[in-house]
N, C-alpha and C positions, 0 to 999 in steps of 0.2 A: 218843162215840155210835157205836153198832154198826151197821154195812151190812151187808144179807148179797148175796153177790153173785148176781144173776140173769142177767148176763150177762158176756163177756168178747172181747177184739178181741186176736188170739194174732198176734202176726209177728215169726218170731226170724230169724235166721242161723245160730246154732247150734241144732240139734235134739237135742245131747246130753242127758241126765234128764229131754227132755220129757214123755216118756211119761207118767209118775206123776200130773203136775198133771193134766196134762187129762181121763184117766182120772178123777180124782178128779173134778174139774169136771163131768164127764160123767154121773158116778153122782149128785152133788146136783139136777143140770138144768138146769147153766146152758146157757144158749146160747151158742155158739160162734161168734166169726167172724173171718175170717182173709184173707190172701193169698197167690197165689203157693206156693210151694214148702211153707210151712208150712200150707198149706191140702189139699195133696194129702200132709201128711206124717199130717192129722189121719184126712183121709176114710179114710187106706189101714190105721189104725187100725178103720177100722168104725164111726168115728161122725159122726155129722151136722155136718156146718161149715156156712155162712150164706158166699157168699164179701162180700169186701167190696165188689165191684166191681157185684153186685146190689144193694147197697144206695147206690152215687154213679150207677150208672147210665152209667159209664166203665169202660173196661179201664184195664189197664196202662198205659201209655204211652212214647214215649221210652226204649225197653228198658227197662224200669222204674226208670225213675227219679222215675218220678209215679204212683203206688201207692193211697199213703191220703189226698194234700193236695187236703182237699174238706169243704167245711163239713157234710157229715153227718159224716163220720166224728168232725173234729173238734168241732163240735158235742154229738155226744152224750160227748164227751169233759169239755168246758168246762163246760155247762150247770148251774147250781147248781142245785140241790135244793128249795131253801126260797126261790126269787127264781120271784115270780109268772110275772115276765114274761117269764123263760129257756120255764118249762112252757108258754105258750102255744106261742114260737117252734117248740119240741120238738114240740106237736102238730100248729101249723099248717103245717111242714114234713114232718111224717114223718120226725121224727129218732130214732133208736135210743140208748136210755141205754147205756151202758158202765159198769158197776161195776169194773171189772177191766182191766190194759192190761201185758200182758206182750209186751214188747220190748226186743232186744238193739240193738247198734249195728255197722257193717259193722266188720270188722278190720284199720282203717286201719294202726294202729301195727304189725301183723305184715305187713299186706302192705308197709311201707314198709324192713320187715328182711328183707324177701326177697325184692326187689326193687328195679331204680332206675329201671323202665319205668315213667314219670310219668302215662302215657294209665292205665296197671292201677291205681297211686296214686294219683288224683285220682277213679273212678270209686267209690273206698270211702271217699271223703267221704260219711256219709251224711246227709240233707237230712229224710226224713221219720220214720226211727226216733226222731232228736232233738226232732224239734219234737211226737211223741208223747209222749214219754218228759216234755220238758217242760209241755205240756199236763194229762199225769194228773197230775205231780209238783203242778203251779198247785192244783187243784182236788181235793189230796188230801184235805180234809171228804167229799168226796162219791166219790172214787175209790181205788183203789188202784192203785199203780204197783211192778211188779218190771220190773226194767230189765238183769238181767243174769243170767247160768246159774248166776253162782255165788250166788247167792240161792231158788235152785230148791226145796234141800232146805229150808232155814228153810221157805220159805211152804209146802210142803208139810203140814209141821209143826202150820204156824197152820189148814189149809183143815180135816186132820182133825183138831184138838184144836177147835175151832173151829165144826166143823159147818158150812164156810160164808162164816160171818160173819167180819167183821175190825173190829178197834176203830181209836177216832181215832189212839190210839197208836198199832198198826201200821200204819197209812195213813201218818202223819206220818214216821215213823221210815222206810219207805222211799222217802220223796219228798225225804228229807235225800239217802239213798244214792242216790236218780237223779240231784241234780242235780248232785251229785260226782261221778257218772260221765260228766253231761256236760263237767262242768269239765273234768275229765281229757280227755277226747275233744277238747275244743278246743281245750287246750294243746301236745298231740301235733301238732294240723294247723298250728296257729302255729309251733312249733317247724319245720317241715318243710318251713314258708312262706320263714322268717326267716332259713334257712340260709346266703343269698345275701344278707340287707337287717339294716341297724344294728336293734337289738329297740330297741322305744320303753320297753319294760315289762320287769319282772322279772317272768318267769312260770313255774313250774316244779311238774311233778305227778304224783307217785307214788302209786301203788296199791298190795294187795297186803298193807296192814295188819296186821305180828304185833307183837301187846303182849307187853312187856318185865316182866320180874318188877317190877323199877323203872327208876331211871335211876340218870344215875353216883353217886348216893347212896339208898339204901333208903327215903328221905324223898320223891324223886322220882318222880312217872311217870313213862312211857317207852313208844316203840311205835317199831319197822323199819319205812319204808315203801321196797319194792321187792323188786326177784326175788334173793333169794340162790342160790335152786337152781339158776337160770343159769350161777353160777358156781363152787359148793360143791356134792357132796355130805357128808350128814352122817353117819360110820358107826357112831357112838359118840359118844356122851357126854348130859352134862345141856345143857337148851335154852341159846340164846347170852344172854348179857348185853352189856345197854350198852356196858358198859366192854370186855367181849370181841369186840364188831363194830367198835368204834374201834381197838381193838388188831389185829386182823384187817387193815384198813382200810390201815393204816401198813403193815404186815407186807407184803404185797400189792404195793405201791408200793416197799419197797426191792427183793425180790427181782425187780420184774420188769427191774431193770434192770442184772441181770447173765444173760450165758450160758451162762458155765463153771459147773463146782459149786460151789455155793453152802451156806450152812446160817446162817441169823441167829437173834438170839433179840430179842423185844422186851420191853420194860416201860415200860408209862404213856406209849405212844405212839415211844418211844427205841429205839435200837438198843444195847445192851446188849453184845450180841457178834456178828459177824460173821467168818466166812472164808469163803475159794474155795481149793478142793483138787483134786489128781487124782481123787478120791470122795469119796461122803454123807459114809462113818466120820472117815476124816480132815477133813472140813468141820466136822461137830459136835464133836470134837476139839477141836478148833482153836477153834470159835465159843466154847463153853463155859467156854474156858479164858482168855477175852478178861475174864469176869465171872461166875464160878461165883456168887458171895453175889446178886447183883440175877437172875442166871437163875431162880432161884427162884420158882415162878409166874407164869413167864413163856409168853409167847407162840413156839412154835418154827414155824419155816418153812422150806423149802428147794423148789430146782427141781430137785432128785433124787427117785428114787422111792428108797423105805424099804422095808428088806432085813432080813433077821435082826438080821445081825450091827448095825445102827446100833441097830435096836431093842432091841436088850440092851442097849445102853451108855445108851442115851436112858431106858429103862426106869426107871434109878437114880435120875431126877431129878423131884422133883416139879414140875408141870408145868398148865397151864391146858389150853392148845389145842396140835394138832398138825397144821399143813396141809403136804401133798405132792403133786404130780401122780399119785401108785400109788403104792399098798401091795399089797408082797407077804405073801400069804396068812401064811406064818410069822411074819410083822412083827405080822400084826393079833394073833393067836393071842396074842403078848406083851403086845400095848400094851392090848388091851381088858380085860386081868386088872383095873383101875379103872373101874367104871361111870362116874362123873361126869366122866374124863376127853376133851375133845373131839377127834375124831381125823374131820380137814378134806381130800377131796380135790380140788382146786384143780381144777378143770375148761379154765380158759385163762386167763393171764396176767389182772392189770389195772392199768389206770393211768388215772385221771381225764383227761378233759379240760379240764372247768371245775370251780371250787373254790368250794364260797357257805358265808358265815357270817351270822348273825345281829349285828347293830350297831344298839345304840341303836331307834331307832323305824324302821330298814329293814334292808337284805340288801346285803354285800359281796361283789360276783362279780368273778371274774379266772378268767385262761386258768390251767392246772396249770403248775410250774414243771417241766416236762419237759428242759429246755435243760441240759446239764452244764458246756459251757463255750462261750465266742463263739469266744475263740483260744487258743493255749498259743505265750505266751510268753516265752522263758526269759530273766530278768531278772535272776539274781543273779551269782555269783562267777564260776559255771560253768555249763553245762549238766546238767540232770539225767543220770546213768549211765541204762540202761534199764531198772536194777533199780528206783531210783528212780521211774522214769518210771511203771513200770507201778504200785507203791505209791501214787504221788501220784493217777493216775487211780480207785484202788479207794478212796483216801480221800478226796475231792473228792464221788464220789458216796454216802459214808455220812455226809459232815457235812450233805449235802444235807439229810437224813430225821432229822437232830437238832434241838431245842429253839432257837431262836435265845438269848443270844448259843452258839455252838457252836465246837467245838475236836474234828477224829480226830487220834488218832495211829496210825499204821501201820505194821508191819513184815511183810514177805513176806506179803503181802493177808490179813493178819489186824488186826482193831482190837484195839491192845493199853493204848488208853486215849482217854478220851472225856469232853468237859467238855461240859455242856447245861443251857438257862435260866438261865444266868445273865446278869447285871446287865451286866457287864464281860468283855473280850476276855481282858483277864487273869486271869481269874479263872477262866474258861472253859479256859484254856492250864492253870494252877496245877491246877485239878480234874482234869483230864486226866492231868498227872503225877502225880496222886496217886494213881489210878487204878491207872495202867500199874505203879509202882513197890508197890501194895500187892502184888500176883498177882506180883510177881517178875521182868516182863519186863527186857531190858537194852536203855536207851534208843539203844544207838549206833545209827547206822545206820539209824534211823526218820525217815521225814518224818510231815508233819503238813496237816492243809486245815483253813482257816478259812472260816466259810459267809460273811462282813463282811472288810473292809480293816481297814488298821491304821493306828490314828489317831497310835501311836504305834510308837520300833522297840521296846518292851518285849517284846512277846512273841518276836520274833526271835532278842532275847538271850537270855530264860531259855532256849528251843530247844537253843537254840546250846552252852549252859551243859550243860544236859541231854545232849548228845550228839546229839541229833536233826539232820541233814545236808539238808532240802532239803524246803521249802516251796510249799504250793499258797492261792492267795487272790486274789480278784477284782481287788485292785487299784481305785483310785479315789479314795483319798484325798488331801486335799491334800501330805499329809507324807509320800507315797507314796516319795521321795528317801531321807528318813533309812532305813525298812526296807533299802529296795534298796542301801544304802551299806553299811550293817550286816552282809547278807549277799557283798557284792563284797570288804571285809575280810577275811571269816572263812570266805573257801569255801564257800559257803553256796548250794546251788541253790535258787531262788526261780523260782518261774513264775506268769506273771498272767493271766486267764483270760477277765477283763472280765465276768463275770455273777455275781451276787449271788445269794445263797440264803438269806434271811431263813424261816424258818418259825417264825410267833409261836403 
């Protein structure tokens, strides 16, 4: 059923693209009524506003904090249409119909990022835009409710293709989108609540909705909910896919957790290749050379900025995405020669705090595995050398960011072999040297980090076998004796670390 609107109750916070509606409003006839700020935003347009304070018969109050909560307002908000006995109350009060109710809600969630003065954040709780917002959303047969700015252009849309009027489906369809934006609003304030108190509930809610071409298969939907631009811009390429903001995602979280130069490559969530160099060129070098055949449509990242010269060398490879803090102007000029190539600048570091999955009929939350180690203790024949020392720290944190069961192996902060998802430790060590020894590396001299303990010393030996010299692994297991006996034999540095890094 179609309304057409004769009247409307306008109270934003934001007055950005107001102009348009109301104008438009204005030229059909409807009536206007308002408060506050948005009321001297309409009149100083030149047209007639109604305030609302003339029709409760109240000011403001309480620094406005008490506005519009008054049963006319709400009133002619709720009142059905076709319920005899609403139209009486409506007449025998002098209550004013609302066809229309455009309201935003105060900017709690930015004032709470830009600020930690709790009197400024508590005062953008707001009380009566919500209890608007869910009012016209209740009674959207008879109302229409736009609840946000970025909703401004659509109804625009509708007022002049429209003439006016608005159907059940546009009423319905934005009373979906109001009460998800109060959802949202409530979960921001609980969150802010809960930061200090154990949460009773899993509650979590993202805005900001971009549909995905599909999901991780062409069969699936898909939709980002959250601010990428926060963190990316985009200066090239085709829009992101599923599988390219998961791969991103991973990407992000190894590199933020090195300082020096860096350059990884990922694939299907894995780290593929990895080094830290005196510079970018020698990074990619280095990282590419860890796994040319899986680099292949891979995901590249580094926390160097990109130069000519890496960009020609990087150029030769095909490639998916490319994130860096800067690119230099010559750099772009190279790499943009591929429209669909993505080319990512990282705006600031990131690393989750908390991790949620999906399980069965609810949600798995844990804090992010941030921790690299509790102790380093050296546990086998000898002491790690420093060369060691430092290899075992740069491999300890890429087996972190691998497929549980996981296996790196390391030479002069380069991954020169990598075993992931699999079943078994050993199998995970076996893949590893298979790895390292297809590309040619020479095992001496390598250590290795396992993300799990060793249930047995199997993997210690083939190590050992291999030429590999000095071991990193959490330690914990009951057989933990045999490894450590194994490496006390054969020279073997061995260090325990006491924290685990499963990532399934």
């Amino acid at each position: 059923m179609n309304r057409t609107i004769k009247s409307a109750l306008i109270s934003v916070f934001y007055k950005d693209d107001l102009e348009p509606i109301v104008r438009k409003l204005n030229d059909l006839g409807v009536t206007l009524y308002s408060t506050g700020g948005t009321e001297s935003f309409i009149s100083g347009l030149g047209m007639r506003c109604v305030s609302v304070e003339s029709v409760t018969g109240y000011p403001s109050i309480l620094g406005g904090r008490v506005k519009t909560l008054h049963p006319k307002v709400f009133g002619g908000i709720l009142a059905r249409r076709d319920f005899e006995e609403d139209e009486k109350h409506i007449n025998d009060y002098e209550i004013p119909l609302f066809d229309l109710v455009i309201v935003d809600l105060y900017p709690f969630e930015e004032t709470v990022r830009q600020t930690t003065d709790e009197k400024k954040i508590i005062e953008k709780i707001d009380i009566g835009g919500v209890s608007l917002i869910r009012a016209a959303g209740k009674n959207f047969k008879d109302v229409c409710i736009v609840s946000s700015r970025h909703q401004y252009a659509g109804f625009l849309d509708v007022l002049e293709k429209q003439g006016g009027e608005t159907s059940l489906h546009d009423r319905r369809r934005l009373a979906a989108e109001a009460f998800a934006e109060c959802a949202h609003y409530d979960v921001s304030i609980a969150d802010y609540f809960n930061q200090a108190n154990k949460e009773k509930h899993f509650q979590v809610s993202f805005g900001n909705k971009q549909s995905l071409r599909y999901g991780e298969n062409p069969h699936q939907g898909a939709a980002f909910y959250g601010d990428l631009d926060a963190l990316f811009e985009k200066l090239n390429g085709k829009e992101l896919s599923y599988n390219n903001l998961v791969d991103i995602d991973a990407a992000s979280q190894v590199v933020s957790a090195f300082s020096k130069p860096v350059f990884a490559i990922i694939k299907h969530t894995n780290v593929c290749g990895i080094a830290e160099r005196d510079n970018v060129t020698h990074a990619w070098e280095a990282a590419l050379a860890c796994d040319p055949e899986s680099a292949f449509g891979g995901v590249l990242i580094t926390n160097q900025t990109i130069d000519a010269e890496v960009a020609q060398k990087i150029n030769e490879l095909f490639f998916e995405i490319l994130i860096c803090p800067e690119f230099e102007e010559d750099a772009l000029s190279v790499l943009k020669g591929k429209k669909n190539r993505i080319l990512l600048v990282q705006k600031k570091p990131f690393y989750p705090v908390k991790e949620y999955k999906r399980i069965l009929n609810g949600v798995l939350v844990q804090d992010a595995d941030i921790r690299n180690f509790l102790e380093w203790r050296e546990a086998g024949g000898r002491n790690s050398s420093k060369k060691e020392h430092e290899d075992l720290l740069f491999a300890n944190i890429v087996c972190k960011h691998l497929k549980s069961n996981a296996i790196a192996i390391v030479k002069d902060k380069q991954l020169i072999g990598k075993g992931c998802g699999q079943t078994s430790r050993i199998d995970a060590l076996r893949q590893a040297l298979e790895k390292s020894k297809q590309f040619g590396f020479i095992l001496k001299g390598a250590v290795f980090a396992s993300d799990a303990f060793f249930p047995f010393d199997d993997c210690v030996r083939l190590a050992h076998e291999a030429g590999i010299t000095a071991v990193i692994q959490p330690g914990g297991s009951v057989r933990d004796a045999e490894s450590i006996e194994f490496c006390k034999e054969n020279d073997m540095a061995m260090v325990i670390t006491g924290t685990r890094h499963f990532r399934h």
